[in-house]
C-alpha positions as CSV (number, residue, x, y, z in Angstrom):
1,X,-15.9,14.9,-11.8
2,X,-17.4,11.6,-11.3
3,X,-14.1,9.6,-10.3
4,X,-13.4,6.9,-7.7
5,X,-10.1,7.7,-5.9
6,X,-7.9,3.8,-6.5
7,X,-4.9,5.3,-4.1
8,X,-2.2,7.8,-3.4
9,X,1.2,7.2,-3.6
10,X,4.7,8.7,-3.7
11,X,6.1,9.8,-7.3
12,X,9.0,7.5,-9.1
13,X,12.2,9.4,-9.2
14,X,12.0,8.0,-13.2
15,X,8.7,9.6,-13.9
16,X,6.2,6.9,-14.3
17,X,2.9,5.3,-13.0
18,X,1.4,2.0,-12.7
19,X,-2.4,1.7,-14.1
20,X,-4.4,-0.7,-12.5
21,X,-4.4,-3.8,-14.4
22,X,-8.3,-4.2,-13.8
23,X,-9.2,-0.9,-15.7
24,X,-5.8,-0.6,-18.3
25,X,-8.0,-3.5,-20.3
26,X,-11.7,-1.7,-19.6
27,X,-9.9,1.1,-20.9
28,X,-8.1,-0.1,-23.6
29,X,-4.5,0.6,-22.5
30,X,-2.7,-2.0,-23.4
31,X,1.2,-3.1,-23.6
32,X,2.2,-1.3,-27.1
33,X,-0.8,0.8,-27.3
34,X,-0.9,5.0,-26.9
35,X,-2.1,6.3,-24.5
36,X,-2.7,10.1,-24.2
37,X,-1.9,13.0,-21.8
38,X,-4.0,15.4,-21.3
39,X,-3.5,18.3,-18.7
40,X,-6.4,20.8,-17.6
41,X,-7.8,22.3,-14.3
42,X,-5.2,20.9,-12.4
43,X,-5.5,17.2,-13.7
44,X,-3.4,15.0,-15.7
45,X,-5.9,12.6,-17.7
46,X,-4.8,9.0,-19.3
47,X,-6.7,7.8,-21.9
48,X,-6.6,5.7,-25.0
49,X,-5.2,8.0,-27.8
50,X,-6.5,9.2,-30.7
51,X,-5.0,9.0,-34.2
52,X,-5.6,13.1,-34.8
53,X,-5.4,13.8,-31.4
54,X,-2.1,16.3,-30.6
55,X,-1.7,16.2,-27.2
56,X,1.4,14.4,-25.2
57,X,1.3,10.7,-26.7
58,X,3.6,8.1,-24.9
59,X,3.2,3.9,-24.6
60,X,2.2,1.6,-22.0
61,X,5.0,-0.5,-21.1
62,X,4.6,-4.8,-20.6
63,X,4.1,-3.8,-16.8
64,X,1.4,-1.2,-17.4
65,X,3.2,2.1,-16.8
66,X,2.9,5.2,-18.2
67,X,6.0,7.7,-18.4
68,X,5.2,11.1,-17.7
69,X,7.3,13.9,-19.5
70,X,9.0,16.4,-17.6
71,X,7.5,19.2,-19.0
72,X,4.1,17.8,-17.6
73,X,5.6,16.8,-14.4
74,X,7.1,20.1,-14.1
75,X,3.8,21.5,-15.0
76,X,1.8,19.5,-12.4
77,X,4.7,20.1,-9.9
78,X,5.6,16.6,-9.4
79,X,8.5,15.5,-8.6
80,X,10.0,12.7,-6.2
81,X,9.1,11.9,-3.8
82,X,6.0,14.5,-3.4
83,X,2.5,12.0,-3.9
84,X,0.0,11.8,-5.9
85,X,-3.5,10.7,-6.4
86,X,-4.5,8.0,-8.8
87,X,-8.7,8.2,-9.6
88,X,-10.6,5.9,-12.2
89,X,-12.5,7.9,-14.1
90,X,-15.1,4.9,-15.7
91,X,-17.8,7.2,-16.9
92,X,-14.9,8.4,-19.4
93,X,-12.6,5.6,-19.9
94,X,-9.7,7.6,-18.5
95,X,-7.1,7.6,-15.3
96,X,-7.2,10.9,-13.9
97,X,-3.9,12.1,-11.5
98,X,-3.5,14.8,-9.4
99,X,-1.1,15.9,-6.7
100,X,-1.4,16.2,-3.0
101,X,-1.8,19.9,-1.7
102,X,-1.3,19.7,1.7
């Protein structure tokens, strides 16, 4: 996994995350665009969608977040106000999360 950790931080009762402006536009996840959720091995990826893509699909908001769906919160075991890691992932155009096991 070549990723850069960007920060930790505790998990909104309301079940969204701020991207990082810098790499939303490198990335192409814009206000209005989709973006897709991906979960495997532990890890929740954000990416640009695609159109024939089926996984989770939701859209970044004017501010730049994301909102997570329960079922992938539950999933992940998120849930407020546990924390969680936020990498960039630039090799793959992608945000990658994951939760804090400690």
């Amino acid at each position: 996994m070549l990723s850069m950790m960007y920060g930790s931080k505790p998990f909104s009762k309301s079940g969204t995350i701020t991207l990082p402006h810098k790499w939303r536009e490198k990335f192409g996840l814009l206000p209005g665009k989709l973006a897709e959720l991906v979960y495997q091995n532990n890890c929740l990826y954000i990416k640009q969608a695609t159109r024939d893509s089926t996984h989770n699909k939701r859209y970044i908001s004017e501010k730049g977040t994301v909102h997570i769906p329960k079922e992938l919160r539950e999933e992940m075991g998120m849930a407020y106000p546990s924390s969680y890691c936020l990498h960039v992932n630039e090799k793959d155009n992608c945000f990658m999360i994951t939760t804090e096991k400690e």
